[in-house]
py3Dmol code that shows the C-alpha trace and the ligand (Angstrom):
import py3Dmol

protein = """\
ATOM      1  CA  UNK A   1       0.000   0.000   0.000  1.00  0.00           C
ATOM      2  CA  UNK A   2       0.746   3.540  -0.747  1.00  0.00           C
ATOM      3  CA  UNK A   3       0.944   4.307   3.502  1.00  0.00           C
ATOM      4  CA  UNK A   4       4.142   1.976   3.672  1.00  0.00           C
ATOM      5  CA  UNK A   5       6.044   3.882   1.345  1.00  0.00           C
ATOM      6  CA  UNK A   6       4.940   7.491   2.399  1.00  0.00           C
ATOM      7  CA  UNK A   7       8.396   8.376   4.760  1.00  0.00           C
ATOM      8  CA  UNK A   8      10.687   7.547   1.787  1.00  0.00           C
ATOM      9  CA  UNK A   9       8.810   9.538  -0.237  1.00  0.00           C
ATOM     10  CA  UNK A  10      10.035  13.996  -1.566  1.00  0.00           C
ATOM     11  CA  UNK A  11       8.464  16.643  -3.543  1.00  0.00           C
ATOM     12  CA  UNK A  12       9.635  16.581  -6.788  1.00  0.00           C
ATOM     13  CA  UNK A  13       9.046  20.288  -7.057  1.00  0.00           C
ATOM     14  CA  UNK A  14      11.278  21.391  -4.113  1.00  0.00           C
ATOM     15  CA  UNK A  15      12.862  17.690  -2.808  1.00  0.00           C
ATOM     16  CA  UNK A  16      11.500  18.344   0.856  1.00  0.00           C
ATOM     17  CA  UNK A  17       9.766  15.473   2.690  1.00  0.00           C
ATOM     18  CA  UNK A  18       6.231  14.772   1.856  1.00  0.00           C
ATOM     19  CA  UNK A  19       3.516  14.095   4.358  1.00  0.00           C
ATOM     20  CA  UNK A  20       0.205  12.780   3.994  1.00  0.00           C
ATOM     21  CA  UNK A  21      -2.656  15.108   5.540  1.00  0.00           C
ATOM     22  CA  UNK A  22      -6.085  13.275   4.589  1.00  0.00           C
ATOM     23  CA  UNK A  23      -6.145  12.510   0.744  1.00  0.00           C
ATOM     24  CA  UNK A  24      -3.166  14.359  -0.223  1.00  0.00           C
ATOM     25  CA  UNK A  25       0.717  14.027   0.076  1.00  0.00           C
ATOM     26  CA  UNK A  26       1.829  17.349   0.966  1.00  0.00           C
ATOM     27  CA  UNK A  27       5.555  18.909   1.485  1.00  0.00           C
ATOM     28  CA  UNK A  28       5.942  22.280   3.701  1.00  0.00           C
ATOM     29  CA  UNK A  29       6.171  24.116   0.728  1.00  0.00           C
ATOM     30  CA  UNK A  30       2.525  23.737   0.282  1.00  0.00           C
ATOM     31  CA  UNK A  31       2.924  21.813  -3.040  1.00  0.00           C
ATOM     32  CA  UNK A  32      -0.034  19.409  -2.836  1.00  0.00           C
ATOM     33  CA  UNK A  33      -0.582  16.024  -4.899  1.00  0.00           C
ATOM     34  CA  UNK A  34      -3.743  13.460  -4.757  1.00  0.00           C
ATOM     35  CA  UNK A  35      -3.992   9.789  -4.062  1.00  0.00           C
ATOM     36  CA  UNK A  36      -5.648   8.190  -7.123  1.00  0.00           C
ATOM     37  CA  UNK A  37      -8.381   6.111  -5.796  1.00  0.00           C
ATOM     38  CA  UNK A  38      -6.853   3.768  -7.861  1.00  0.00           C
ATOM     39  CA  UNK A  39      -4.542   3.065  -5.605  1.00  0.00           C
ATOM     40  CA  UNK A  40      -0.949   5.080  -6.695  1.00  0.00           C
ATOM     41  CA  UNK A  41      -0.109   9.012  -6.311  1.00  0.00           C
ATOM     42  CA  UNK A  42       1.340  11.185  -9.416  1.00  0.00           C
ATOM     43  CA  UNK A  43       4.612  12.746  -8.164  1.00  0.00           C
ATOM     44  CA  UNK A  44       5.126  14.594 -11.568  1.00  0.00           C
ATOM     45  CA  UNK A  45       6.533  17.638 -11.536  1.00  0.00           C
ATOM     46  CA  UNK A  46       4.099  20.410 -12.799  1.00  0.00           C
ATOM     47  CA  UNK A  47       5.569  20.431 -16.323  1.00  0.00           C
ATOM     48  CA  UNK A  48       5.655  16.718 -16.907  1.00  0.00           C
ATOM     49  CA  UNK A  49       3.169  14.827 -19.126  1.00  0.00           C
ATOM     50  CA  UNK A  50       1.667  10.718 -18.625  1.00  0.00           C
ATOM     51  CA  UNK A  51       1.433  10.602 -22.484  1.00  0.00           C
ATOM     52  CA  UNK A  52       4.689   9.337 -23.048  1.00  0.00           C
ATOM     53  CA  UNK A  53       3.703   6.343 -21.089  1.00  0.00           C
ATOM     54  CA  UNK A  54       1.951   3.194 -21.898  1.00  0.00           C
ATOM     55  CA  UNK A  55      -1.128   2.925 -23.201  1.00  0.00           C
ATOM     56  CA  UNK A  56      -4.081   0.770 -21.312  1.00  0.00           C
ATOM     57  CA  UNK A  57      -4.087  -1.420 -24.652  1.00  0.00           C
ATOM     58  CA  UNK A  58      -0.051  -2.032 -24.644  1.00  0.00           C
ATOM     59  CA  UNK A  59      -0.330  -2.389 -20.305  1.00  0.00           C
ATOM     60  CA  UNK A  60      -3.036  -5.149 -20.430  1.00  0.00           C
ATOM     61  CA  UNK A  61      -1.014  -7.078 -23.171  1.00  0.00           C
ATOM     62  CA  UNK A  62       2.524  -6.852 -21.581  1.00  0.00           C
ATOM     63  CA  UNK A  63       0.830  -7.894 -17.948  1.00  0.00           C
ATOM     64  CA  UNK A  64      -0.661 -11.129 -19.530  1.00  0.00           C
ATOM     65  CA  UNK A  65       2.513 -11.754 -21.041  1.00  0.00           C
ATOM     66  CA  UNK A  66       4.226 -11.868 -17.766  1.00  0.00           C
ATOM     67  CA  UNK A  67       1.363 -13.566 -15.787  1.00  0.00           C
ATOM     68  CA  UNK A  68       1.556 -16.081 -18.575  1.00  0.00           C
ATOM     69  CA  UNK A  69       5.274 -16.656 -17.448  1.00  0.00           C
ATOM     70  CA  UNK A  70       7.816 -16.075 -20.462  1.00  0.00           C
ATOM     71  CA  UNK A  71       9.740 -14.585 -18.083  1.00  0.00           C
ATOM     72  CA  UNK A  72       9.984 -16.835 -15.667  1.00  0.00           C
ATOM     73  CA  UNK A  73      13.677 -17.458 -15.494  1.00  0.00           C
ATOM     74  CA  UNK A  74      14.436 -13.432 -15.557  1.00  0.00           C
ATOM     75  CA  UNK A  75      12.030 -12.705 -12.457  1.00  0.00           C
ATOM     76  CA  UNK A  76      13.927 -16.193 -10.445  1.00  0.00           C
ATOM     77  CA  UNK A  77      17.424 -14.726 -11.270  1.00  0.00           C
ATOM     78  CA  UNK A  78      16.014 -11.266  -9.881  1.00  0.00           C
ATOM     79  CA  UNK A  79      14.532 -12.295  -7.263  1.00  0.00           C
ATOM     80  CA  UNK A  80      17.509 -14.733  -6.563  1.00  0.00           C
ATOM     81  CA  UNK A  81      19.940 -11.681  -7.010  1.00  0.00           C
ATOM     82  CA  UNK A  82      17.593  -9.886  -4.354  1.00  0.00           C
ATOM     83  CA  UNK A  83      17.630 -11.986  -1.436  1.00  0.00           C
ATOM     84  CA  UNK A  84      21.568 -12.461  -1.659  1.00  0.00           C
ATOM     85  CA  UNK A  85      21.769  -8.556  -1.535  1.00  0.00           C
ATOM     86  CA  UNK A  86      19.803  -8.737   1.533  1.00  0.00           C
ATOM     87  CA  UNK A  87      18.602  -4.924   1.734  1.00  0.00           C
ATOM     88  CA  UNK A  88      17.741  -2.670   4.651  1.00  0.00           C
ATOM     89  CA  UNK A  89      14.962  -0.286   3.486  1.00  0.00           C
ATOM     90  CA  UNK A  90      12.745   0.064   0.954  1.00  0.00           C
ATOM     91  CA  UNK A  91      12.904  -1.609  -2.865  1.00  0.00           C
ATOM     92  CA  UNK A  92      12.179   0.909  -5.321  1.00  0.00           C
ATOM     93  CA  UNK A  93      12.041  -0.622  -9.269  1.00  0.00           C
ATOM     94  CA  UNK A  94      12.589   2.336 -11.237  1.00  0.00           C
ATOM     95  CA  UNK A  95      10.500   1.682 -14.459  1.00  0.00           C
ATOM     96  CA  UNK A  96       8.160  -0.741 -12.998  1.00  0.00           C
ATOM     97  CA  UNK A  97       5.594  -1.405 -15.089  1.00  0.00           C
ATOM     98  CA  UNK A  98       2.842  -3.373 -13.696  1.00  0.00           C
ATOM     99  CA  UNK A  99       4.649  -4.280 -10.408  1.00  0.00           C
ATOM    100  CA  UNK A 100       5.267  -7.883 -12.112  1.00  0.00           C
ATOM    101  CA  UNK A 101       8.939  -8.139 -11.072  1.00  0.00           C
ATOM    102  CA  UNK A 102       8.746  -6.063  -8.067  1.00  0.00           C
ATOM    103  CA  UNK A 103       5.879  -8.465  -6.435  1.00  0.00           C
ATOM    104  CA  UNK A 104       8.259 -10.979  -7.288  1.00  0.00           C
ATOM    105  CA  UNK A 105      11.082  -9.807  -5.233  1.00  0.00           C
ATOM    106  CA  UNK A 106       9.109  -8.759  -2.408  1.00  0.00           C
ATOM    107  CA  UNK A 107       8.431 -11.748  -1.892  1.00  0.00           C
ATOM    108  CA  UNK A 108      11.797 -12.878  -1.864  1.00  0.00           C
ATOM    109  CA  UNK A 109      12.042 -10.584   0.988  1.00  0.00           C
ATOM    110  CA  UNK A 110       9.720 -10.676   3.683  1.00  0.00           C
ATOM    111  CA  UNK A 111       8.968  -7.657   5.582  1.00  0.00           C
ATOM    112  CA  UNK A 112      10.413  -5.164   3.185  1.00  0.00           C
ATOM    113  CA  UNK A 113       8.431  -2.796   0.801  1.00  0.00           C
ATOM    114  CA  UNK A 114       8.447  -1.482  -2.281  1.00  0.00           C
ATOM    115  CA  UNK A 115       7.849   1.423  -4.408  1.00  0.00           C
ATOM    116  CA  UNK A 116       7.214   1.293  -8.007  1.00  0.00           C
ATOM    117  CA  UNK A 117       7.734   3.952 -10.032  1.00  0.00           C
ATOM    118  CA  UNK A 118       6.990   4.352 -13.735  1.00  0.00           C
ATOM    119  CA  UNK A 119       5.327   7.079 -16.275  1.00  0.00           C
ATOM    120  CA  UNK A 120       2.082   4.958 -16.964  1.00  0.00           C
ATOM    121  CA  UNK A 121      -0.557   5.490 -14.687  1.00  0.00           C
ATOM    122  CA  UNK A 122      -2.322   2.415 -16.143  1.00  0.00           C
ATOM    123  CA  UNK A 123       1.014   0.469 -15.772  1.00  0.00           C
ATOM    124  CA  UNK A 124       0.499   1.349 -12.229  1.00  0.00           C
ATOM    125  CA  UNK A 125      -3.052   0.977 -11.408  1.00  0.00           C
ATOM    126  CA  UNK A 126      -1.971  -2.763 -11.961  1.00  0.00           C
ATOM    127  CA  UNK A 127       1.345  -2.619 -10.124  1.00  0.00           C
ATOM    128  CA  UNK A 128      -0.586  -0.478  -6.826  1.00  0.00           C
ATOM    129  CA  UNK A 129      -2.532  -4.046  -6.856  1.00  0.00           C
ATOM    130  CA  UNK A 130       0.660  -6.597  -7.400  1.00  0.00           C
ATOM    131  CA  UNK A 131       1.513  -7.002  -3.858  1.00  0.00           C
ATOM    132  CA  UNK A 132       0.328  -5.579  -0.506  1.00  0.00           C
ATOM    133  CA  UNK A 133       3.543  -4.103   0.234  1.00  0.00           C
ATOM    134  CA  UNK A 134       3.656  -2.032  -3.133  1.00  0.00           C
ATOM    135  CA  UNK A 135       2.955   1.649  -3.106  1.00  0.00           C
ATOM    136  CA  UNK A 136       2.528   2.849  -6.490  1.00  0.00           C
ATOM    137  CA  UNK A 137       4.102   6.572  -7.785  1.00  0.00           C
ATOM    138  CA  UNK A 138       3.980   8.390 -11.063  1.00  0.00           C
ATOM    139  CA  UNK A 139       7.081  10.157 -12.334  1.00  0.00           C
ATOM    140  CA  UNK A 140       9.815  11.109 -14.687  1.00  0.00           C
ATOM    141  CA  UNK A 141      12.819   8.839 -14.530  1.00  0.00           C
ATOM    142  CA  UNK A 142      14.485  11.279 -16.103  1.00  0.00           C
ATOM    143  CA  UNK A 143      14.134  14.082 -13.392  1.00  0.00           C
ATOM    144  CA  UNK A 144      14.826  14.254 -10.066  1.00  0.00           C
ATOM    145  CA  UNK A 145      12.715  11.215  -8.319  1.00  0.00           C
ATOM    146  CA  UNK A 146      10.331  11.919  -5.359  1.00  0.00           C
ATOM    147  CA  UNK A 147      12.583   9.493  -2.952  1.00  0.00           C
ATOM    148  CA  UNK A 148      14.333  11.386  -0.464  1.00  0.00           C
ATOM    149  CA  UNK A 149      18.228  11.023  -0.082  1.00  0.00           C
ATOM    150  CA  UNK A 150      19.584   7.190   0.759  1.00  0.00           C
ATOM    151  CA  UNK A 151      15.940   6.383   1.299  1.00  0.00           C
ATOM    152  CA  UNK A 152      16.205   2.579  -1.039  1.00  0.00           C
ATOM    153  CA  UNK A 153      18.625  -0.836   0.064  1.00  0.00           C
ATOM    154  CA  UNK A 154      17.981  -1.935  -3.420  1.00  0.00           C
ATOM    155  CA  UNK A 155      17.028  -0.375  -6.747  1.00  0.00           C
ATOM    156  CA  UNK A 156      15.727  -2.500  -9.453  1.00  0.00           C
ATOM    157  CA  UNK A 157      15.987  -1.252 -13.524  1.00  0.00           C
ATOM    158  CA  UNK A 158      14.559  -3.930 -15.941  1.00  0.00           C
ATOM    159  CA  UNK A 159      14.794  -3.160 -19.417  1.00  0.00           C
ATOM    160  CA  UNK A 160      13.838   0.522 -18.095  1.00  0.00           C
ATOM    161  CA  UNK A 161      15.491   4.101 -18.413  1.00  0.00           C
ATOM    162  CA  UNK A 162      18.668   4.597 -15.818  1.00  0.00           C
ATOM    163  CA  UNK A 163      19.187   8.024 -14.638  1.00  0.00           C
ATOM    164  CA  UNK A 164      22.643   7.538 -13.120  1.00  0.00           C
ATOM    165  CA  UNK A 165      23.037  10.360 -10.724  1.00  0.00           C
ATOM    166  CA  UNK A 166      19.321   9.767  -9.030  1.00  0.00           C
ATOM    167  CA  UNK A 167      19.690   6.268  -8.645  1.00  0.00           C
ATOM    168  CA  UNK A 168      23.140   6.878  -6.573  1.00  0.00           C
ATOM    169  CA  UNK A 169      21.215   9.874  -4.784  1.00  0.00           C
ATOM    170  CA  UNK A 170      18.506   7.925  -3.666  1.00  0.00           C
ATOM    171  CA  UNK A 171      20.219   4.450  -2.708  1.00  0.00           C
ATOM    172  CA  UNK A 172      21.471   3.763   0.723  1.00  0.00           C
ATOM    173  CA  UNK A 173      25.909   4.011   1.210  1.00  0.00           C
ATOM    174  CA  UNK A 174      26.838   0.300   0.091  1.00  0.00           C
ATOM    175  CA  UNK A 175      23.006  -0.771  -1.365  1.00  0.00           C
ATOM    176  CA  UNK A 176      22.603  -2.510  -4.342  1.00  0.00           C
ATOM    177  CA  UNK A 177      21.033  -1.535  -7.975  1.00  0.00           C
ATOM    178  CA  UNK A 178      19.955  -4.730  -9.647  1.00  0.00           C
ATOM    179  CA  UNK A 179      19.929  -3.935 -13.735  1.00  0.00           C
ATOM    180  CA  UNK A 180      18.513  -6.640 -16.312  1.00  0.00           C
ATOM    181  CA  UNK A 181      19.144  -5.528 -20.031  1.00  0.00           C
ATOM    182  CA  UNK A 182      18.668  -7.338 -23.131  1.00  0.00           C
ATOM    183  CA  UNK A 183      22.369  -9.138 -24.733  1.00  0.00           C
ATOM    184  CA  UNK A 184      22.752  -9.385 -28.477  1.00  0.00           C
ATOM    185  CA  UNK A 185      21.240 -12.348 -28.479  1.00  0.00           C
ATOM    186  CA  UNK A 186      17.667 -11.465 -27.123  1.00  0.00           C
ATOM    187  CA  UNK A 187      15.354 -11.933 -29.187  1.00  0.00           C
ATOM    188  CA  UNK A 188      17.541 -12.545 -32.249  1.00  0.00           C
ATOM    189  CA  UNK A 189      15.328 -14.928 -34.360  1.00  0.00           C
ATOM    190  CA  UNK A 190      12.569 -12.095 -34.352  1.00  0.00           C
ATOM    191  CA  UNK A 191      15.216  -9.335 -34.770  1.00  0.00           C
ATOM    192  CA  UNK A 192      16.449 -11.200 -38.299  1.00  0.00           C
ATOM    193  CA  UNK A 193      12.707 -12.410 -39.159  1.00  0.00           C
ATOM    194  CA  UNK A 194      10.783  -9.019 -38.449  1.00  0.00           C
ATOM    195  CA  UNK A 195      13.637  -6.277 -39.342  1.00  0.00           C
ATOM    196  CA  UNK A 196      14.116  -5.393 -36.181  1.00  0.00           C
ATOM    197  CA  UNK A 197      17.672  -3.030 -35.139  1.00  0.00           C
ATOM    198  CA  UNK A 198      19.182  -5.283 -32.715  1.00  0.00           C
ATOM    199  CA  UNK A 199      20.931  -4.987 -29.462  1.00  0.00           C
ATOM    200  CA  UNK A 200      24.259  -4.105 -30.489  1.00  0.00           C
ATOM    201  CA  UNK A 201      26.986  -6.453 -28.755  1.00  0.00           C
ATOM    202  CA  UNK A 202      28.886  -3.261 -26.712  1.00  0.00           C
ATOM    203  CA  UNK A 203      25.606  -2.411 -24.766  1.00  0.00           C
ATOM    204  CA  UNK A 204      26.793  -3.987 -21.429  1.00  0.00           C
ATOM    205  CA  UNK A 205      30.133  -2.343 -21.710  1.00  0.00           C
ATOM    206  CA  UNK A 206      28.194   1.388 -22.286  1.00  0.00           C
ATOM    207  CA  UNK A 207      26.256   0.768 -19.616  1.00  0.00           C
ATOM    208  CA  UNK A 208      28.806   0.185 -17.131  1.00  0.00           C
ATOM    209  CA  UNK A 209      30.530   3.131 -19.006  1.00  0.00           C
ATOM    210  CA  UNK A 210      27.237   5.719 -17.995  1.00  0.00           C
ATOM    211  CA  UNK A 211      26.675   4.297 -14.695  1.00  0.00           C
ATOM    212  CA  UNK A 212      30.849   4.096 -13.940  1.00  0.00           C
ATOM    213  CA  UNK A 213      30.844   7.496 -12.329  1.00  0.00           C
ATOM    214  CA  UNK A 214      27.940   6.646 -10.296  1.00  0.00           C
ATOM    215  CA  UNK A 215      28.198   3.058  -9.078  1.00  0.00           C
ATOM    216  CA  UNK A 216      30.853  -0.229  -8.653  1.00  0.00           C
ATOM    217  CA  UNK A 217      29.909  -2.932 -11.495  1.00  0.00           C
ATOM    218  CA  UNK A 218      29.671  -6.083  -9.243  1.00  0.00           C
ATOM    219  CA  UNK A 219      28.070  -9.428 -10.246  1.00  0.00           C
ATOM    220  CA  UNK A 220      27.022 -10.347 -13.842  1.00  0.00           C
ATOM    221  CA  UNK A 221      25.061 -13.137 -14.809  1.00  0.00           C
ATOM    222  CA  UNK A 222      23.827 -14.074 -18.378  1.00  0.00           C
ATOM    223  CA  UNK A 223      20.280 -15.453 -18.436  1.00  0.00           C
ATOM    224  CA  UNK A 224      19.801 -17.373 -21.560  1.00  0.00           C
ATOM    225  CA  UNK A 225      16.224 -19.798 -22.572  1.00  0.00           C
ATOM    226  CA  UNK A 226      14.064 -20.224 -25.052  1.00  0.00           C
ATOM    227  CA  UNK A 227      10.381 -18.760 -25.636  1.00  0.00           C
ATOM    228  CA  UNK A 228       7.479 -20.476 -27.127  1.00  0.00           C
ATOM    229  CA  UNK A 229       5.617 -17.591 -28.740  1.00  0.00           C
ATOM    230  CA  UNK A 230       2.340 -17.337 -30.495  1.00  0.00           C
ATOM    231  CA  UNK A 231       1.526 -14.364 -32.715  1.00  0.00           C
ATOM    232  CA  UNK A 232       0.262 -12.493 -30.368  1.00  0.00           C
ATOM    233  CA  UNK A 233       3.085 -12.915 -28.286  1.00  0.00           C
ATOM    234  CA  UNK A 234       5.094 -12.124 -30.983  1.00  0.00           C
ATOM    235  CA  UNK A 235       3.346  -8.716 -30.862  1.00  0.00           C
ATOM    236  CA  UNK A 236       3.370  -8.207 -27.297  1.00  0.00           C
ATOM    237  CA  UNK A 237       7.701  -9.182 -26.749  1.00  0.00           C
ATOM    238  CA  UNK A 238       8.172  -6.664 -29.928  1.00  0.00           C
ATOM    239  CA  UNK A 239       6.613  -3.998 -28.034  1.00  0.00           C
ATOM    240  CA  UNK A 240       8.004  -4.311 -24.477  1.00  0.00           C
ATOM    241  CA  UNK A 241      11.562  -4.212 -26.434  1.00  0.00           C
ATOM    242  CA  UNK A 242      13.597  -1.077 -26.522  1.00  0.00           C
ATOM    243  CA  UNK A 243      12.152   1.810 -28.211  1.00  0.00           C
ATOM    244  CA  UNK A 244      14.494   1.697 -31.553  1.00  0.00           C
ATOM    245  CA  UNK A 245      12.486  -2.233 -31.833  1.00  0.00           C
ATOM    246  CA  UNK A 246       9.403   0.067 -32.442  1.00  0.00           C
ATOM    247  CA  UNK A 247       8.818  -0.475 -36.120  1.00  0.00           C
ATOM    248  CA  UNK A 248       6.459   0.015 -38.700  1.00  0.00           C
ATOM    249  CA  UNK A 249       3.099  -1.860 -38.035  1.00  0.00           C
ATOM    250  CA  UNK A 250       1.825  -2.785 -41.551  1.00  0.00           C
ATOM    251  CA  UNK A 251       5.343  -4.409 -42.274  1.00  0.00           C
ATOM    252  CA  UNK A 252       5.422  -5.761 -39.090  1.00  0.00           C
ATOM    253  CA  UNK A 253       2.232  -7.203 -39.850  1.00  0.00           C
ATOM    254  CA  UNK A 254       3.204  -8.698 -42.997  1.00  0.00           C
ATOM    255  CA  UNK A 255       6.269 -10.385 -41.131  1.00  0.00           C
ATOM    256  CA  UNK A 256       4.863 -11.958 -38.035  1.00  0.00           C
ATOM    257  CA  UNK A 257       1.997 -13.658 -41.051  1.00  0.00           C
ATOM    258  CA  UNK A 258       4.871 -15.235 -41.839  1.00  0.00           C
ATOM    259  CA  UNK A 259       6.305 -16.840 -38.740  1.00  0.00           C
ATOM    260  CA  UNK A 260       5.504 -20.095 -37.544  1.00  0.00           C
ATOM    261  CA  UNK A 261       3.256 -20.435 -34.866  1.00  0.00           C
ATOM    262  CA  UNK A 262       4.331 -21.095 -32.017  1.00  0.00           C
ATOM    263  CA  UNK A 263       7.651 -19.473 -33.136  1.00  0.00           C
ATOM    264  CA  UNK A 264      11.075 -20.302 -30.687  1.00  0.00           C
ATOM    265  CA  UNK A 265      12.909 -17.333 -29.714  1.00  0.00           C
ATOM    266  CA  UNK A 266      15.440 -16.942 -27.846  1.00  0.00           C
ATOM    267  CA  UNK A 267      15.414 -14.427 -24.589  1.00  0.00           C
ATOM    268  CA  UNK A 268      19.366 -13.727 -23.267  1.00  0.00           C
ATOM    269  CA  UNK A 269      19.753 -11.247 -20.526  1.00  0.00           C
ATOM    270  CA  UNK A 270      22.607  -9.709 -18.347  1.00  0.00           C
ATOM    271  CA  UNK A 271      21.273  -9.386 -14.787  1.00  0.00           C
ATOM    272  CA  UNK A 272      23.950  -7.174 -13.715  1.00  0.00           C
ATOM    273  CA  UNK A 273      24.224  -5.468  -9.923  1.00  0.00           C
ATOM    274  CA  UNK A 274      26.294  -2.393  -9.353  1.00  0.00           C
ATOM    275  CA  UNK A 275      27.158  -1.260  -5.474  1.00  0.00           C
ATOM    276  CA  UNK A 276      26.449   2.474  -4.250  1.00  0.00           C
TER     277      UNK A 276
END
"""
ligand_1 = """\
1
ZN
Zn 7.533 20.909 -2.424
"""
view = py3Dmol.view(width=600, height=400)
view.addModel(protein, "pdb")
view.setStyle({"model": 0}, {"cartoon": {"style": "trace"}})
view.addModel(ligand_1, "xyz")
view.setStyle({"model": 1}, {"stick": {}})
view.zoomTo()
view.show()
């Protein structure tokens, strides 16, 4: 619930704490936000806009994909990678989506809550309700996040925007940042079939190039299986890639006619964690 995550919470106008006082968060400054009664709060600062989020349509199709369990093996090595780093405070999974890996890892770790942030509201109408110890918060991961100072033991970033300099603001002296991204390989049959640009091979290396100043690479570990897909799976994986997979839809259309169905893909990860 939103109430577990309130005292980690900051304005993102002015970065003081934020309070709750009925059914608002508010900071002393005065700047005021509403609870949704959905569930999650919108922390955006004034400027900001939702509609570079999800869409309702693209949130429904990416949670069924997940609760159908593609993705199984990613969300054990997470939640795996989790419990080792054994955190003291709260979880925040910058980029969360519907809450699908988050819920995972909570429960990996019993007692400790999370927050998940993301741009979609709809994303997060779904993630407010994917565990009882998920609060839900709109934002910007590209602006200062509404977590106050050392406020998170572990930050989670799966295939999601990093913003290096908030994610070492906000984590705790010696916490963890768990980071899965897609390897060369992910995906690569539908990359060659459907036209795709791939994952070039250095990615790993320019990530731990951005996030060097930041944070201390620590373990790697490839994650590497193979995904029964039907079409409409096809669809749905295509669309939860990185943005430069986004592609035109009539060819696509064309393309995917042609696949076999069920198609096997392959999915190959890097869940990588980086120390503060
Ligand atoms: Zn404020």
């Amino acid at each position: 619930m939103l109430q577990d995550i309130e005292h980690y919470l900051a304005c993102p106008l002015c970065a003081q704490d934020l309070t709750r006082h009925e059914r608002a968060l508010r900071c002393p400054a005065g700047h005021s936000f509403d609870l949704a009664k959905q569930g999650y709060v919108s922390l955006l600062a004034g400027d900001a806009h939702t509609g570079t989020g999800d869409t309702a349509e693209m949130v429904a199709a990416r949670a069924d994909f997940l609760a159908a369990g593609h993705y199984r093996p990613i969300v054990d090595a997470l939640a795996e990678a989790a419990a080792a780093a054994d955190p003291e405070g709260l979880v925040a999974d910058l980029g969360a989506g519907t809450g699908h890996y988050l819920a995972h890892v909570l429960d990996a770790l019993p007692g400790r809550v999370g927050a998940a942030l993301d741009i979609s509201k709809y994303a997060l109408r779904r993630a407010a309700k994917a565990h009882p110890r998920i609060g839900a918060v709109v934002c910007d991961a590209w602006r200062p996040l509404p977590l106050r100072d050392a406020s998170a033991g572990l930050m989670l970033n799966v295939f999601a925007p990093r913003n290096g300099p908030e994610i070492r603001r906000v984590l705790r002296p010696g916490a963890t940042l768990l980071l899965v991204s897609p390897t060369a390989r992910h995906l690569r049959e539908l990359v060659d079939a459907l036209g795709l640009l791939s994952v070039d091979e250095e990615k790993q290396r320019r990530i731990d190039e951005k996030l060097g100043p930041y944070l201390t690479p620590a373990r790697q570990r490839q994650v590497e299986f193979t995904l029964r897909l039907g079409p409409e799976d096809v669809r749905t994986v295509v669309g939860m890639g990185p943005s430069a997979w986004h592609t035109d839809p009539d060819r696509l259309a064309a393309a995917l006619a042609d696949l076999p169905d069920p198609v096997e893909v392959t999915a190959s990860v890097t869940v990588a964690a980086y120390r503060r």
